[in-house]
C-alpha positions, 0 to 999 in steps of 0.5 A: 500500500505504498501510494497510501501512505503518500496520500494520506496522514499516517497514524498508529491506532494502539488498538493493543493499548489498554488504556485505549481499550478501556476508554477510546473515545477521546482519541476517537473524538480528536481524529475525527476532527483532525484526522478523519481518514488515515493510513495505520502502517502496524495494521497495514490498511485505511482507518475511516473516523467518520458516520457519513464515510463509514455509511458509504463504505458499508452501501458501496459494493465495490468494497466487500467482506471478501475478495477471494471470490474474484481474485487469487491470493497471487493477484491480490499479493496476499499471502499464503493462509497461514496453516495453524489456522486452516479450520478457522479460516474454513469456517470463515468461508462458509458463512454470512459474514465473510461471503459476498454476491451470490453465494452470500445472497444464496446464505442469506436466503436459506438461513433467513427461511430458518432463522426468521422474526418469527422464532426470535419473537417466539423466544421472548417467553422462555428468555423471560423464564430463564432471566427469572430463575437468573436473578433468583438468588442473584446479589443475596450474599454481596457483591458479585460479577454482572459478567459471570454472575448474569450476562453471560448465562442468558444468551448461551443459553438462548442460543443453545436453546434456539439451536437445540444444543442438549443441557449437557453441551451447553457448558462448553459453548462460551469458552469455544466462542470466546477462543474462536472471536480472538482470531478477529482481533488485529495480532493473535498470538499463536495460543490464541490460534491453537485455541481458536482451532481446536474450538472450531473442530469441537464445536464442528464435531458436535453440530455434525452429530446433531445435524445427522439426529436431527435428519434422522428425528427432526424437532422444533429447532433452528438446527432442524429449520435450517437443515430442512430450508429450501428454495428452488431445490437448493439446500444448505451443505453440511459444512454451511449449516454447521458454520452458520451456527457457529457464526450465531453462536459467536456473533450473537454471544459476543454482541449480547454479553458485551453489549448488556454490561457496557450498558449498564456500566454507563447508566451507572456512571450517572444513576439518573439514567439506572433510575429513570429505567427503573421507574419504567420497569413495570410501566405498561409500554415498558418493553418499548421503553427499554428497547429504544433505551437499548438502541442508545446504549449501543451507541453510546458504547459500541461492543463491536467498534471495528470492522474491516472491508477489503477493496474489491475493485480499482477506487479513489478514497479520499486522495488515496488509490486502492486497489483489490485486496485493500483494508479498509478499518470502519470505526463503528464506535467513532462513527457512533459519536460523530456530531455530524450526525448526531446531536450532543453524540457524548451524551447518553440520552436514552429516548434519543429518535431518530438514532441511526448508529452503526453498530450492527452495520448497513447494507448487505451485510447488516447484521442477520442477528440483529432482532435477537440481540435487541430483544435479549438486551431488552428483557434482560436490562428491564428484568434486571431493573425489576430485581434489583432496583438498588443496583450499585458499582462496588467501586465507581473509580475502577467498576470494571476490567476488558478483556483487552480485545478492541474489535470485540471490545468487552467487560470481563469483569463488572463488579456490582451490588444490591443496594 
C-alpha cells in the first residue's frame, strides 16, 4: 500500500493499548476532527473516523467482506493462509459474514427461511423464564460479577436453546466462542490460534452429530429449520449449516454479553439514567421503553467498534488509490459519536429518535442477528431493573476490567451490588 501512505496522514491506532481499550473515545473524538481518514502502517490498511464515510463504505459494493471470490491470493499479493489456522479460516468461508454476491445472497436466503422474526419473537417467553430463575438468588450474599454472575448465562443459553444444543453441551459453548472471536482481533498470538482451532473442530464435531439426529428425528429447532430450508431445490451443505451456527453462536454471544454490561456500566456512571429505567420497569409500554433505551446504549458504547472491508475493485478514497485486496478499518464506535450526525453524540440520552448508529452495520451485510440481540438486551436490562432496583458499582473509580480485545471490545469483569 505504498501510494497510501503518500496520500494520506499516517497514524498508529494502539488498538493493543489498554488504556485505549478501556476508554477510546477521546482519541476517537480528536481524529475525527483532525484526522478523519488515515493510513495505520502496524495494521497495514485505511482507518475511516467518520458516520457519513463509514455509511458509504458499508452501501458501496465495490468494497466487500471478501475478495477471494474474484481474485487469487497471487493477484491480490496476499499471502499464503497461514496453516495453524486452516479450520478457522474454513469456517470463515462458509458463512454470512465473510461471503459476498451470490453465494452470500444464496446464505442469506436459506438461513433467513430458518432463522426468521418469527422464532426470535417466539423466544421472548422462555428468555423471560430463564432471566427469572437468573436473578433468583442473584446479589443475596454481596457483591458479585454482572459478567459471570448474569450476562453471560442468558444468551448461551438462548442460543443453545434456539439451536437445540442438549443441557449437557451447553457448558462448553462460551469458552469455544470466546477462543474462536480472538482470531478477529488485529495480532493473535499463536495460543490464541491453537485455541481458536481446536474450538472450531469441537464445536464442528458436535453440530455434525446433531445435524445427522436431527435428519434422522427432526424437532422444533433452528438446527432442524435450517437443515430442512429450501428454495428452488437448493439446500444448505453440511459444512454451511454447521458454520452458520457457529457464526450465531459467536456473533450473537459476543454482541449480547458485551453489549448488556457496557450498558449498564454507563447508566451507572450517572444513576439518573439506572433510575429513570427503573421507574419504567413495570410501566405498561415498558418493553418499548427499554428497547429504544437499548438502541442508545449501543451507541453510546459500541461492543463491536471495528470492522474491516477489503477493496474489491480499482477506487479513489479520499486522495488515496486502492486497489483489490485493500483494508479498509470502519470505526463503528467513532462513527457512533460523530456530531455530524448526531446531536450532543457524548451524551447518553436514552429516548434519543431518530438514532441511526452503526453498530450492527448497513447494507448487505447488516447484521442477520440483529432482532435477537435487541430483544435479549431488552428483557434482560428491564428484568434486571425489576430485581434489583438498588443496583450499585462496588467501586465507581475502577467498576470494571476488558478483556483487552478492541474489535470485540468487552467487560470481563463488572463488579456490582444490591443496594
Amino acid at each position: 500500500m505504498s501510494a497510501l501512505t503518500s496520500a494520506l496522514p499516517t497514524f498508529a491506532l494502539p488498538v493493543a493499548d489498554p488504556a485505549f481499550v478501556r476508554d477510546p473515545y477521546p482519541l476517537l473524538a480528536r481524529l475525527r476532527e483532525e484526522t478523519p481518514v488515515f493510513f495505520d502502517p502496524g495494521m497495514n490498511r485505511v482507518v475511516l473516523t467518520r458516520h457519513a464515510d463509514i455509511s458509504a463504505v458499508l452501501r458501496d459494493r465495490r468494497f466487500g467482506r471478501s475478495a477471494l471470490h474474484r481474485f487469487s491470493r497471487d493477484e491480490l499479493g496476499w499471502p499464503l493462509p497461514d496453516p495453524r489456522q486452516a479450520n478457522f479460516d474454513a469456517f470463515n468461508s462458509n458463512h454470512l459474514l465473510d461471503s459476498e454476491p451470490p453465494k452470500h445472497t444464496r446464505l442469506r436466503s436459506l438461513v433467513g427461511l430458518a432463522f426468521t422474526p418469527r422464532r426470535v419473537e417466539a423466544l421472548s417467553e422462555r428468555i423471560e423464564v430463564i432471566l427469572e430463575a437468573q436473578l433468583r438468588d442473584l446479589g443475596r450474599e454481596g457483591p458479585f460479577d454482572l459478567v459471570e454472575g448474569y450476562a453471560e448465562p442468558l444468551p448461551v443459553t438462548v442460543i443453545a436453546e434456539l439451536l437445540g444444543v442438549p443441557h449437557e453441551h451447553r457448558a462448553r459453548l462460551r469458552p469455544w466462542s470466546a477462543s474462536i472471536v480472538k482470531l478477529y482481533e488485529p495480532a493473535p498470538t499463536v495460543a490464541d490460534q491453537d485455541e481458536a482451532e481446536q474450538a472450531v473442530l469441537d464445536f464442528s464435531a458436535l453440530l455434525r452429530e446433531l445435524v445427522a439426529q436431527r435428519r434422522a428425528r427432526p424437532q422444533d429447532d433452528l438446527i432442524t429449520a435450517l437443515v430442512q430450508a429450501e428454495e428452488d431445490g437448493d439446500r444448505l451443505t453440511e459444512q454451511e449449516l454447521i458454520d452458520t451456527c457457529i457464526l450465531l453462536l459467536n456473533a450473537g454471544h459476543e454482541a449480547s454479553v458485551n453489549g448488556l454490561t457496557a450498558g449498564v456500566l454507563a447508566l451507572q456512571r450517572d444513576r439518573r439514567h439506572w433510575e429513570a429505567l427503573v421507574a419504567q420497569a413495570y410501566a405498561p409500554d415498558s418493553l418499548s421503553v427499554f428497547r429504544r433505551a437499548v438502541e442508545e446504549l449501543l451507541r453510546f458504547d459500541t461492543p463491536l467498534p471495528m470492522f474491516e472491508r477489503i477493496v474489491l475493485e480499482p477506487l479513489t478514497l479520499h486522495g488515496a488509490e486502492l486497489k483489490p485486496g485493500d483494508r479498509v478499518s470502519l470505526l463503528y464506535a467513532s462513527g457512533n459519536r460523530d456530531l455530524g450526525r448526531f446531536d450532543a453524540p457524548d451524551e447518553l440520552r436514552l429516548d434519543r429518535d431518530p438514532n441511526p448508529h452503526l453498530t450492527f452495520g448497513l447494507g448487505i451485510h447488516y447484521c442477520l442477528g440483529a432482532p435477537l440481540a435487541r430483544l435479549e438486551l431488552a428483557l434482560s436490562l428491564r428484568a434486571l431493573c425489576r430485581a434489583l432496583p438498588d443496583l450499585r458499582l462496588v467501586d465507581p473509580r475502577e467498576p470494571g476490567q476488558y478483556t483487552g480485545g478492541f474489535v470485540i471490545r468487552g467487560l470481563a469483569r463488572l463488579d456490582v451490588q444490591a443496594g
